[in-house]
N, CA, C and O atoms as a GROMACS GRO file, in nm:
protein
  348
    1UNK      N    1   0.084  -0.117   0.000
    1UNK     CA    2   0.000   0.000   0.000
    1UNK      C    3   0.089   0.124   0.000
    1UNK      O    4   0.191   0.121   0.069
    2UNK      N    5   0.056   0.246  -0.080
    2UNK     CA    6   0.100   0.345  -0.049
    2UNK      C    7   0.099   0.424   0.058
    2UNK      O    8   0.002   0.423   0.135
    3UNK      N    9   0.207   0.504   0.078
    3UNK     CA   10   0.241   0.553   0.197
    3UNK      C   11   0.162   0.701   0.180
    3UNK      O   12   0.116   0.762   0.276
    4UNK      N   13   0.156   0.746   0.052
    4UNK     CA   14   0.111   0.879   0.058
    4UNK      C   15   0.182   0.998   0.125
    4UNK      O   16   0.128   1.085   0.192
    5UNK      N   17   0.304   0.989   0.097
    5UNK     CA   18   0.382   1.113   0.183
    5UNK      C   19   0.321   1.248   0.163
    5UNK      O   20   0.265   1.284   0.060
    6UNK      N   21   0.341   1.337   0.297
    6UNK     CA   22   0.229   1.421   0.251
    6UNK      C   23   0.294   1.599   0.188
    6UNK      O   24   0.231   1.702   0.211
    7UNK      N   25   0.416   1.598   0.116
    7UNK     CA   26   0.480   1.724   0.078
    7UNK      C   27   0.593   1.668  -0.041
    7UNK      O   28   0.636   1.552  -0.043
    8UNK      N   29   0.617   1.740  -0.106
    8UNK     CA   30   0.726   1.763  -0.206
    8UNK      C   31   0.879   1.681  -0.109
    8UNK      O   32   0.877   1.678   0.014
    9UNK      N   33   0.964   1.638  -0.167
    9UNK     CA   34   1.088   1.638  -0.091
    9UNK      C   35   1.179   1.715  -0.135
    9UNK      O   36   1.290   1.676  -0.098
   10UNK      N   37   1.183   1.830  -0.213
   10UNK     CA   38   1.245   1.917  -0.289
   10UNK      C   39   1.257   2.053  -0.244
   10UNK      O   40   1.344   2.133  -0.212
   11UNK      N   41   1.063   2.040  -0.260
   11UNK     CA   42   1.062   2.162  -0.233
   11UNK      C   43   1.012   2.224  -0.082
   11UNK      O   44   1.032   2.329  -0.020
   12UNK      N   45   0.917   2.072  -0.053
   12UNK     CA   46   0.874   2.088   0.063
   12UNK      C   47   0.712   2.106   0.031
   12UNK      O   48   0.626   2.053   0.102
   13UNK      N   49   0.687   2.170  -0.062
   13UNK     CA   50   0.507   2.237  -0.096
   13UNK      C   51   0.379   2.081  -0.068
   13UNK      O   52   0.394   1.965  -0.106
   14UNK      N   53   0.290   2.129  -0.007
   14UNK     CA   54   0.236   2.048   0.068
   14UNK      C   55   0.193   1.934  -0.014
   14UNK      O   56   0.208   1.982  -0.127
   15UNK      N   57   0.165   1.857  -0.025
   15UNK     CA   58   0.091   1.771  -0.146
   15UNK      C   59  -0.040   1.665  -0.044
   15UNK      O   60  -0.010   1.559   0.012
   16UNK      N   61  -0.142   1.713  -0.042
   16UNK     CA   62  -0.258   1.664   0.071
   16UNK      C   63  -0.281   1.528  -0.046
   16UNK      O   64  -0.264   1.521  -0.168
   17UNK      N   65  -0.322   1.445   0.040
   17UNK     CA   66  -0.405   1.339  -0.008
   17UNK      C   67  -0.446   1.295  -0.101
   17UNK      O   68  -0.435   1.181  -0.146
   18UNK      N   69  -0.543   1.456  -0.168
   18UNK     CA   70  -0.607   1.424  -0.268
   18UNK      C   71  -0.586   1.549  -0.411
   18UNK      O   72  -0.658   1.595  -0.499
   19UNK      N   73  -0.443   1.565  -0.366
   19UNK     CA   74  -0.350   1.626  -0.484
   19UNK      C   75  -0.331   1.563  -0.578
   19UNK      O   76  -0.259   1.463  -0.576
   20UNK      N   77  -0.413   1.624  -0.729
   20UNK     CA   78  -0.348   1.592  -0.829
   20UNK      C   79  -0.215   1.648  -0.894
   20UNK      O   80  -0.189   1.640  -1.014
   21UNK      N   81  -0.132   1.710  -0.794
   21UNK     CA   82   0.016   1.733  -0.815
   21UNK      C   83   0.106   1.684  -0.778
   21UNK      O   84   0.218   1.735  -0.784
   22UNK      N   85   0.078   1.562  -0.728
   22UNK     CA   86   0.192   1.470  -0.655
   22UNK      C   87   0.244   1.369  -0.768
   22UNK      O   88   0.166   1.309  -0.842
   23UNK      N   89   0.413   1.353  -0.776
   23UNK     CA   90   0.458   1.240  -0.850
   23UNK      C   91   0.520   1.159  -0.744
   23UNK      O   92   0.543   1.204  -0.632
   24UNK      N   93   0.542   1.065  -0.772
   24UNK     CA   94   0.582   0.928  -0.696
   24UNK      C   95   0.694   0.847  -0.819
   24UNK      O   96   0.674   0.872  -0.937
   25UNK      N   97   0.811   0.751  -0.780
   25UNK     CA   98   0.872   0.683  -0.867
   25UNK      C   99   0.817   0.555  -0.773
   25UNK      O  100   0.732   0.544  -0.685
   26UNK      N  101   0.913   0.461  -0.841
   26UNK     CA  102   0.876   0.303  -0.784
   26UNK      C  103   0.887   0.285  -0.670
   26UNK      O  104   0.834   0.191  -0.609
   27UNK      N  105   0.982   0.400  -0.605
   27UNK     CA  106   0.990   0.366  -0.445
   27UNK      C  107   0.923   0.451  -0.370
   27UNK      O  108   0.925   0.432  -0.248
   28UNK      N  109   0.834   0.584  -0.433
   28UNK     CA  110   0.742   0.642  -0.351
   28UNK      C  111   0.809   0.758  -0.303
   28UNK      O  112   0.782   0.826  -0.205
   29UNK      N  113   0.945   0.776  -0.426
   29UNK     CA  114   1.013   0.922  -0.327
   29UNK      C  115   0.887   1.045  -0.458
   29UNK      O  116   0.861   1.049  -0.578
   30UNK      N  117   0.852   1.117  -0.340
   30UNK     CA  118   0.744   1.212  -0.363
   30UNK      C  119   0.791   1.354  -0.411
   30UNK      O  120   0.879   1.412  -0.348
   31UNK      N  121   0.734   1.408  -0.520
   31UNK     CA  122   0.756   1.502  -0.567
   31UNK      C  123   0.635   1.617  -0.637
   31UNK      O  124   0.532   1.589  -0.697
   32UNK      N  125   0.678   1.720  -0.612
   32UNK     CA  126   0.522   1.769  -0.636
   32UNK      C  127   0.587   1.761  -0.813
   32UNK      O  128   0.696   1.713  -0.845
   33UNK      N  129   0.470   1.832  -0.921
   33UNK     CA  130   0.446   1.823  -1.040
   33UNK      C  131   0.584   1.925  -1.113
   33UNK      O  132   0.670   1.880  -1.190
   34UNK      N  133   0.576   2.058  -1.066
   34UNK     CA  134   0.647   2.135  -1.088
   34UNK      C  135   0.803   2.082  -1.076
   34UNK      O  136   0.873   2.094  -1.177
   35UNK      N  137   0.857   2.025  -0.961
   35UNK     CA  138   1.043   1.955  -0.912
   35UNK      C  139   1.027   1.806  -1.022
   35UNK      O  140   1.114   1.756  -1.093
   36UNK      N  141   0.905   1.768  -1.005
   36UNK     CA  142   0.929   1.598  -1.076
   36UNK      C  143   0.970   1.673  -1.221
   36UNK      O  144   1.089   1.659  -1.249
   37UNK      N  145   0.882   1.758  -1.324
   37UNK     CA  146   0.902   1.752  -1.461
   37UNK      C  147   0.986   1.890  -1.498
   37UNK      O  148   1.073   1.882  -1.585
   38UNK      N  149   0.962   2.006  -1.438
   38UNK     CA  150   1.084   2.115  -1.488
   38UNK      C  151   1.186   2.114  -1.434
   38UNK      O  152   1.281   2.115  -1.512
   39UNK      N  153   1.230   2.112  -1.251
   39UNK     CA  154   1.351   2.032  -1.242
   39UNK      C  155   1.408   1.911  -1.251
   39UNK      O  156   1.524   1.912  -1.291
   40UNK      N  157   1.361   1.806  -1.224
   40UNK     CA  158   1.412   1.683  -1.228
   40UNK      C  159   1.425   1.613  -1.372
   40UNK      O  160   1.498   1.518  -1.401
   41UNK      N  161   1.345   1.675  -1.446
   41UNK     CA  162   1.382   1.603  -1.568
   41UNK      C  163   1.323   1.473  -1.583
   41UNK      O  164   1.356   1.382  -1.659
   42UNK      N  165   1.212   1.479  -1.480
   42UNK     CA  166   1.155   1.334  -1.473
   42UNK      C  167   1.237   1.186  -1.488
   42UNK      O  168   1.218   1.083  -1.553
   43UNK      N  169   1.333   1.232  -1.399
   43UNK     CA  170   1.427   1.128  -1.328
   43UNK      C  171   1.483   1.139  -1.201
   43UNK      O  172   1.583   1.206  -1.176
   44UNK      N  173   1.400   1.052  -1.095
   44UNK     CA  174   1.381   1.034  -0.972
   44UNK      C  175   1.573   1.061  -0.935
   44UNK      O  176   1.663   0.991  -0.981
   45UNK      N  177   1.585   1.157  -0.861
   45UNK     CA  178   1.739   1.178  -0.784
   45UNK      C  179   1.783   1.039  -0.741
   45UNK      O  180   1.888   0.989  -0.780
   46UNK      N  181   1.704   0.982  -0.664
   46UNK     CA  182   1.714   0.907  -0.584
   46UNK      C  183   1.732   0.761  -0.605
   46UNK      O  184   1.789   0.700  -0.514
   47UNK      N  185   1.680   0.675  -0.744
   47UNK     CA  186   1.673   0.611  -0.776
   47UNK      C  187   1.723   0.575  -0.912
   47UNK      O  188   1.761   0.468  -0.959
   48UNK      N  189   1.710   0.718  -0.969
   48UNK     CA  190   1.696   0.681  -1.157
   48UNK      C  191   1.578   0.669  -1.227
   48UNK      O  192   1.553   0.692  -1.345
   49UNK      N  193   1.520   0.636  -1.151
   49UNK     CA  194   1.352   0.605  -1.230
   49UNK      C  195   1.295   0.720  -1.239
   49UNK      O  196   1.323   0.826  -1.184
   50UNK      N  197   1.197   0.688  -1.326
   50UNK     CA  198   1.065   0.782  -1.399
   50UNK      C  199   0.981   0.845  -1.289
   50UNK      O  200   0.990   0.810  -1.172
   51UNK      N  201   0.913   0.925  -1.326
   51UNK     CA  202   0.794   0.937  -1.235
   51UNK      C  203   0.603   0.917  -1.319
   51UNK      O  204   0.569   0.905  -1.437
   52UNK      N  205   0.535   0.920  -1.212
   52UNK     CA  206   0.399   0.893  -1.232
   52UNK      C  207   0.364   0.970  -1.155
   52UNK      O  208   0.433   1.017  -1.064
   53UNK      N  209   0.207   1.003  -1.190
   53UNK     CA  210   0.099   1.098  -1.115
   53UNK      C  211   0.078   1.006  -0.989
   53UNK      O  212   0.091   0.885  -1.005
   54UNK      N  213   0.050   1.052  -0.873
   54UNK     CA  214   0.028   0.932  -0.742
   54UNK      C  215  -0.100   0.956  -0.769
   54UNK      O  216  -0.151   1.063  -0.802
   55UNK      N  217  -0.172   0.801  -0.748
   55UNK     CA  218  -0.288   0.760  -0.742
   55UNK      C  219  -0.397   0.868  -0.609
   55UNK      O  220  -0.335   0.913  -0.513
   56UNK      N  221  -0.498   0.886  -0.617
   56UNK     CA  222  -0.546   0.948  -0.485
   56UNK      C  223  -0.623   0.855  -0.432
   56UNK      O  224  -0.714   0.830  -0.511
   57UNK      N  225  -0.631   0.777  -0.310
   57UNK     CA  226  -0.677   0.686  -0.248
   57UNK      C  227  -0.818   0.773  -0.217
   57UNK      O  228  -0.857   0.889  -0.208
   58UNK      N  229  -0.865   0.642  -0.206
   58UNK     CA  230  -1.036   0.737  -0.196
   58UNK      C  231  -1.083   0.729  -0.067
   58UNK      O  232  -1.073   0.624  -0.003
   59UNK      N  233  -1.140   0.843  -0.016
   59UNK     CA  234  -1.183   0.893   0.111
   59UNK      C  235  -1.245   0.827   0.185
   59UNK      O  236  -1.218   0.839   0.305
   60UNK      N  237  -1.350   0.733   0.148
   60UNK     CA  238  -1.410   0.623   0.248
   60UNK      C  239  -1.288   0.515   0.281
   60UNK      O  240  -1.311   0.445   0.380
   61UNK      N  241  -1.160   0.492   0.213
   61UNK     CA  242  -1.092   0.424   0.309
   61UNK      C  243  -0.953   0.482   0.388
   61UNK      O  244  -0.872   0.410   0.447
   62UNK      N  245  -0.946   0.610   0.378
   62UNK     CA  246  -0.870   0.734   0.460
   62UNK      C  247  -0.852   0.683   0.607
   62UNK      O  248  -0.738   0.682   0.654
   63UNK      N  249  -0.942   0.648   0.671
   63UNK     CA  250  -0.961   0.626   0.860
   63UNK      C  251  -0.930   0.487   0.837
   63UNK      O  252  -0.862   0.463   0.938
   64UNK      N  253  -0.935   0.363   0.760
   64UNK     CA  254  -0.834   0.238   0.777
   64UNK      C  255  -0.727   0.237   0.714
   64UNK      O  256  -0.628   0.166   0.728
   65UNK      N  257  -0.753   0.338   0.628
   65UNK     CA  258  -0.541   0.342   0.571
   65UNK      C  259  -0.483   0.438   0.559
   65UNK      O  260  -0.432   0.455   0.448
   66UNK      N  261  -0.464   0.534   0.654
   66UNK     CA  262  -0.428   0.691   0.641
   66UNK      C  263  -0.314   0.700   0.536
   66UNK      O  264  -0.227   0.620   0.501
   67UNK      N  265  -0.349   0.831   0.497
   67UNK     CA  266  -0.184   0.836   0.468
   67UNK      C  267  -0.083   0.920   0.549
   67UNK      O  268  -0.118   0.999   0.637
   68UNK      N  269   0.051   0.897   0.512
   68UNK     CA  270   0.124   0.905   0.582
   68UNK      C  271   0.181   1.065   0.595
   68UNK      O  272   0.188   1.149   0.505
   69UNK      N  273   0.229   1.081   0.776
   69UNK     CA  274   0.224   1.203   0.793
   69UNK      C  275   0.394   1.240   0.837
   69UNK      O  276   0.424   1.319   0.927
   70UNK      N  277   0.488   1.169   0.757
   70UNK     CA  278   0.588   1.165   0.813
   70UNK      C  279   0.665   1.276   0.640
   70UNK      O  280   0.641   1.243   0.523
   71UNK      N  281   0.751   1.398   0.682
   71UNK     CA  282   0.765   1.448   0.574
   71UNK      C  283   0.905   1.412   0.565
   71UNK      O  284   0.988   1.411   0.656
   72UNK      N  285   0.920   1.381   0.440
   72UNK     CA  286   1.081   1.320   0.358
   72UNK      C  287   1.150   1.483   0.262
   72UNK      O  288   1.138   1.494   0.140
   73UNK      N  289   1.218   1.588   0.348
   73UNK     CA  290   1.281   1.698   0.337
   73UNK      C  291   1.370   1.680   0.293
   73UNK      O  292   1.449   1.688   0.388
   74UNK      N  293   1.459   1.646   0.153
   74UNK     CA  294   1.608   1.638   0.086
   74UNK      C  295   1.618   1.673  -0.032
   74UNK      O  296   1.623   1.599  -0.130
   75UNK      N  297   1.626   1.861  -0.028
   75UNK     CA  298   1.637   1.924  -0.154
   75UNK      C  299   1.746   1.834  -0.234
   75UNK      O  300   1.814   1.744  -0.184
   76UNK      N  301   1.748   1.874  -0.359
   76UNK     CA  302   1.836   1.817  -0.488
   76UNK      C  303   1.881   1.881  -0.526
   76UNK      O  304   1.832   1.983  -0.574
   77UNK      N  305   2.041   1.839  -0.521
   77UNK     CA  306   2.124   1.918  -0.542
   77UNK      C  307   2.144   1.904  -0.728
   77UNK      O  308   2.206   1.828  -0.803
   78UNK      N  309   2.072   1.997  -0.742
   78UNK     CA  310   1.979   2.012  -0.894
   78UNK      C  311   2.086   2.028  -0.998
   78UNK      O  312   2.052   1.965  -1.098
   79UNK      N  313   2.218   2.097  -1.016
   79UNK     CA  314   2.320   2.073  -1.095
   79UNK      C  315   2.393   1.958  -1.109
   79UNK      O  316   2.432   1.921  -1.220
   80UNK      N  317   2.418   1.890  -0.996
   80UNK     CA  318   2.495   1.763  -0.974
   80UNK      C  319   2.380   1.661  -1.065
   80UNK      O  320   2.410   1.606  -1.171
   81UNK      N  321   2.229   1.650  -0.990
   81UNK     CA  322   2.130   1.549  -1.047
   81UNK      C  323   2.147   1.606  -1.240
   81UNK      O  324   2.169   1.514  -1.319
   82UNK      N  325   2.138   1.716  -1.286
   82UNK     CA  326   2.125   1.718  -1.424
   82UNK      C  327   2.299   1.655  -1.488
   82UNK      O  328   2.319   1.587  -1.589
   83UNK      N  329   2.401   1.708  -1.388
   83UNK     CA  330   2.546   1.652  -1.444
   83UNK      C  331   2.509   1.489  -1.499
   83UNK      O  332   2.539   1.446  -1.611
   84UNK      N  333   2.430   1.403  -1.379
   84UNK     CA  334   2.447   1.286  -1.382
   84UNK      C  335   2.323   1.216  -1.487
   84UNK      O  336   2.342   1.116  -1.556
   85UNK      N  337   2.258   1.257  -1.484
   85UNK     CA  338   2.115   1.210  -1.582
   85UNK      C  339   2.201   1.233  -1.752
   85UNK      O  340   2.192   1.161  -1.852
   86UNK      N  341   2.279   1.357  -1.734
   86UNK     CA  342   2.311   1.398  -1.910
   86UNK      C  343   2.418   1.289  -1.934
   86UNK      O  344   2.469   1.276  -2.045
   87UNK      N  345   2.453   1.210  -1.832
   87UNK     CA  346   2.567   1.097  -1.914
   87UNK      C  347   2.488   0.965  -1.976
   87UNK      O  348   2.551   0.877  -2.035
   0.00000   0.00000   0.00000
């Protein structure tokens, strides 16, 4: 199940629940719309991988599967990530 992190890790900008601005890669490192595709280049820092729109879990099952309220804060060091993607 997804964790639903609930902010950007870039930038920090909130990304609630039922944001259609949240990207996610395979491992769920979270990015709002704006850091995933004009900075990142839509290649996860962290992994290498792509990104996707995060699914929005639907509200009647919110209170048995919250999402998660723990925020993942590790701007990208955005020259180094483009040095390494352009090889």
């Amino acid at each position: 199940m997804l964790e639903i992190r609930p902010s950007c890790e870039h930038c920090n900008k909130s990304l609630p629940v039922d944001s259609t601005e949240a990207m996610i890669c395979s491992f769920e490192c979270t990015y709002c719309v704006s850091c995933a595709e004009d900075i990142l280049k839509n290649v996860c820092p962290n992994c290498g991988g792509s990104f996707q729109i995060r699914p929005i879990r639907p509200a009647y099952l919110l209170d048995k599967y919250p999402a998660s309220t723990k925020t993942v804060f590790k701007p990208v060091d955005v020259e180094a990530h483009l040095n390494r993607i352009k090889k």
